[in-house]
Residue, then its C-alpha position, 0 to 999 in steps of 0.5 A: x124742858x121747854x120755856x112757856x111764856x110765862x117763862x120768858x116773861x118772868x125773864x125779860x122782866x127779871x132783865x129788864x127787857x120790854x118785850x112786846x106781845x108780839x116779840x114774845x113768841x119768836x123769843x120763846x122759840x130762839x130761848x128754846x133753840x138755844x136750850x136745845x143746843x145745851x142739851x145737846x151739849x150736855x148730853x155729850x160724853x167727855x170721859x177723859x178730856x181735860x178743859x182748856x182754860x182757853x179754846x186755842x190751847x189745842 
């Protein structure tokens, strides 16, 4: 699901944020990004690995 711009401006108000017409696009676009790379986290397959309370716990 893509932010639209609609989107980012209900968020940047809902955070109080004063994004300009101009910061718009390029906010949408790193939102997006960021998204992306949830996805794609959430896509991966972690059967059988227990969480760590701690990245270092390895």
């Amino acid at each position: 699901m893509a932010l639209e711009r609609s989107d980012v401006e209900k968020i940047a108000h809902l955070a109080r944020l004063g994004l300009n017409d101009a910061d718009i696009p390029r906010t949408t676009e790193a939102l997006n990004s960021i998204l992306g790379l949830v996805d794609q986290m959430q896509a991966v397959d972690t059967t059988g690995i227990e969480p760590l309370a701690h990245p270092l716990e390895a």
